[in-house]
C-alpha positions as CSV (number, residue, x, y, z in Angstrom):
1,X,-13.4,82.0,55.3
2,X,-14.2,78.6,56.5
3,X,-16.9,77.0,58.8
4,X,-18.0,73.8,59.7
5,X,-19.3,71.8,62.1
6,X,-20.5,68.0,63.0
7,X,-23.4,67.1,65.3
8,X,-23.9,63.8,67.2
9,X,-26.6,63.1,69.5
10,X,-26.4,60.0,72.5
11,X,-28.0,59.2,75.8
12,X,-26.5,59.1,79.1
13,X,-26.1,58.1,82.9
14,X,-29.8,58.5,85.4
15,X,-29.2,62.1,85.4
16,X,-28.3,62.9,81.3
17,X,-31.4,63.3,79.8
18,X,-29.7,64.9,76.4
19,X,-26.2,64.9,75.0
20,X,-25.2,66.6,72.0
21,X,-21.6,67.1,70.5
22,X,-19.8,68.7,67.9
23,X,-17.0,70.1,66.3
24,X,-16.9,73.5,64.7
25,X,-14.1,75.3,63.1
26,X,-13.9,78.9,63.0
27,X,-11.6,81.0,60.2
28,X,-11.8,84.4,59.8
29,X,-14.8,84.6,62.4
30,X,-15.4,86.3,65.7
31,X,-18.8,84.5,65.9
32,X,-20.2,81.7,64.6
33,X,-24.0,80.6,65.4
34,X,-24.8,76.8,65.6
35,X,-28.0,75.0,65.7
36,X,-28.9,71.9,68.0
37,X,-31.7,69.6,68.7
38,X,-33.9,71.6,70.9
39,X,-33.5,71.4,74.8
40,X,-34.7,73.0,77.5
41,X,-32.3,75.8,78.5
42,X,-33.3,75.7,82.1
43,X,-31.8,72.4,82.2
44,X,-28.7,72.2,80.0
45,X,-24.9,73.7,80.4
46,X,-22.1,74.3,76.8
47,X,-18.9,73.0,77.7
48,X,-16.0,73.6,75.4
49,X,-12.2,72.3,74.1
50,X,-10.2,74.8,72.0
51,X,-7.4,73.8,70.0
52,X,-5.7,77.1,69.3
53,X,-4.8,78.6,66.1
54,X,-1.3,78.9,67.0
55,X,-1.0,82.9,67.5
56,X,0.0,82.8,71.0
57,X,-2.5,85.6,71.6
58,X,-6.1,85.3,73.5
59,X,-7.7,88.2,71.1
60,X,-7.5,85.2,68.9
61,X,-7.7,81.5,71.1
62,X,-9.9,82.4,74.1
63,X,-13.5,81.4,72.9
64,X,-16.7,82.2,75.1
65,X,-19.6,79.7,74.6
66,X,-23.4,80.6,75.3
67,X,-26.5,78.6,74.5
68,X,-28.7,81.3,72.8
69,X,-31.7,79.7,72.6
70,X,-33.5,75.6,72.8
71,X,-32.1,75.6,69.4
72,X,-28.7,77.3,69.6
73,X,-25.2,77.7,70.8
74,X,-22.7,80.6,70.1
75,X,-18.8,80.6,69.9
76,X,-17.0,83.8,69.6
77,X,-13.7,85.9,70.5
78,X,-12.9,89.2,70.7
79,X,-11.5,89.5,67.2
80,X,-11.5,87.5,63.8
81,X,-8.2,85.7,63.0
82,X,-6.9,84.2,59.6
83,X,-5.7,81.0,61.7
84,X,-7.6,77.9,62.1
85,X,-9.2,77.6,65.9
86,X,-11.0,74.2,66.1
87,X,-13.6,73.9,69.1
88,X,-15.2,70.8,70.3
89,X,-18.6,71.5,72.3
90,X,-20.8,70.0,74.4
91,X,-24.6,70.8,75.2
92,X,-25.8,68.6,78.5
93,X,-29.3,68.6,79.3
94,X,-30.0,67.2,82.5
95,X,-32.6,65.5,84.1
96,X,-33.4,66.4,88.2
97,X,-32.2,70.1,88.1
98,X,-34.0,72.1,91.5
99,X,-32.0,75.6,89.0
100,X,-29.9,76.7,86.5
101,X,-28.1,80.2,86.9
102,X,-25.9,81.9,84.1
103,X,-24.9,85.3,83.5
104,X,-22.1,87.2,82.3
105,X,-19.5,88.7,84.5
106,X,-16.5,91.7,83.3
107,X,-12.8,90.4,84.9
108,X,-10.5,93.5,85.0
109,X,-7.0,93.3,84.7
110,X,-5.9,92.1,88.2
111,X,-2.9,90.5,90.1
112,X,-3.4,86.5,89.1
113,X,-4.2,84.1,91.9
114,X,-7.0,87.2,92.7
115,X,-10.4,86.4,92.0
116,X,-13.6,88.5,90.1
117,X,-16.9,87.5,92.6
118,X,-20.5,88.1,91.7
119,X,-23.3,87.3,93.4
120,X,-25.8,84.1,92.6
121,X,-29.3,82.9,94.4
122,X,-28.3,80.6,97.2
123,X,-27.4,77.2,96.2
124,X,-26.6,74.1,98.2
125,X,-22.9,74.1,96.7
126,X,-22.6,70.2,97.2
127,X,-25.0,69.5,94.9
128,X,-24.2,72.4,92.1
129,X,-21.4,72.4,88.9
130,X,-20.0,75.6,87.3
131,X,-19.1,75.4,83.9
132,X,-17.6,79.0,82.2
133,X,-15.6,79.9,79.2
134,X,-14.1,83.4,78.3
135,X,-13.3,86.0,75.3
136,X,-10.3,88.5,75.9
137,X,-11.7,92.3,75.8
138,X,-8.5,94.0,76.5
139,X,-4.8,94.2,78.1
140,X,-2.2,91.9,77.5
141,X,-2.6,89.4,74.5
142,X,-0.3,86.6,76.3
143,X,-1.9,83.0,75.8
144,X,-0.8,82.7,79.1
145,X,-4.0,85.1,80.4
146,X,-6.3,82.1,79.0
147,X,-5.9,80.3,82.2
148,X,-8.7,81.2,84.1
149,X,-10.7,79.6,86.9
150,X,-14.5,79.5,87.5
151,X,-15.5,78.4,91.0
152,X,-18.4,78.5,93.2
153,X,-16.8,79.8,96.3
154,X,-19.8,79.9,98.5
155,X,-23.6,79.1,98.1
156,X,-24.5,82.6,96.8
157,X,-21.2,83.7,95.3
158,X,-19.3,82.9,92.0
159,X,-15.6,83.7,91.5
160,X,-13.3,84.1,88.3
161,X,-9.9,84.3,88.9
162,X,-8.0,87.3,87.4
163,X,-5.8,86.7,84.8
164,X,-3.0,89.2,82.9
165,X,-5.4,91.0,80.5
166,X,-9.2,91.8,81.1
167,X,-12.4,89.6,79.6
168,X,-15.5,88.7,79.5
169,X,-16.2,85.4,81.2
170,X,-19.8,83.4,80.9
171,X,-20.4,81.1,83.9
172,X,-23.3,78.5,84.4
173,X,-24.1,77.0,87.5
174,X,-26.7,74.2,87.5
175,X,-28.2,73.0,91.3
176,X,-29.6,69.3,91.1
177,X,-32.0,68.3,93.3
């Protein structure tokens, strides 16, 4: 079993008021806690990168990221793997946010170019970013299903487009003012 991870902290533009980075590696895993510098969660959005292990199968690659608390991020996927899955992340805290939505949303199986929609408080969509990652919960195990969209398709609806297996998607959608 092997974990690691590196942290970096660094400024940004007007509107960054926190950056964080790292790397973490996850063997043998299907969740790995990480701490950060403490933000405020209202204000900040994960973003990740996954290098895949090689398996060809989302059980394994697809990794959902979640800030757990102002001093934590989780990874995890549906099921622990012998290969090597190497994840870069991101933790933004902004400055000038009017709100921050997240939540977690189900995608069934589904014909792909279809969409998964669930409902958000109204935002003005010009001003707002989605951010989302996934874990595979069933279906087919095709790397191919890891493909995924997150979009705000209207100011009080979020969509996730269906892919070939079914999974568990986390969006964010932060609203600047």
């Amino acid at each position: 079993m092997g974990i690691g991870y590196l942290t970096g902290q660094g400024g940004g533009g007007s509107n960054i008021k926190s950056f964080q980075t790292g790397a973490a590696v996850i063997t043998n895993l299907n969740t790995l806690d990480i701490a950060i510098s403490a933000i405020d969660t209202s204000k900040s959005v994960i973003r990740i990168w996954v290098k895949p292990a090689g398996s060809n199968n989302t059980d394994y690659e697809a990794i959902m990221a979640k800030i757990t608390s102002s001093t934590q991020i989780n990874l995890s996927r549906k099921t622990a793997y012998a290969g090597v899955n190497y994840i870069q992340w991101e933790v933004i805290e902004f400055n000038n946010v009017k709100s921050k939505q997240s939540g977690d949303l189900t995608v069934p199986f589904g014909t792909a170019g279809t969409f998964q929609t669930t409902a958000i408080s109204s935002v003005d969509v010009n001003k707002s970013l989605i951010f989302g990652s996934f874990k595979a919960i069933a279906g087919d195990t095709g790397i191919a299903s890891a493909l995924n969209i997150f979009k705000i398709s209207s100011a009080t609806e979020v969509s996730i487009s269906k892919a070939g297996q079914s999974y568990s998607a986390h969006w964010q959608v932060i609203e600047f003012k």
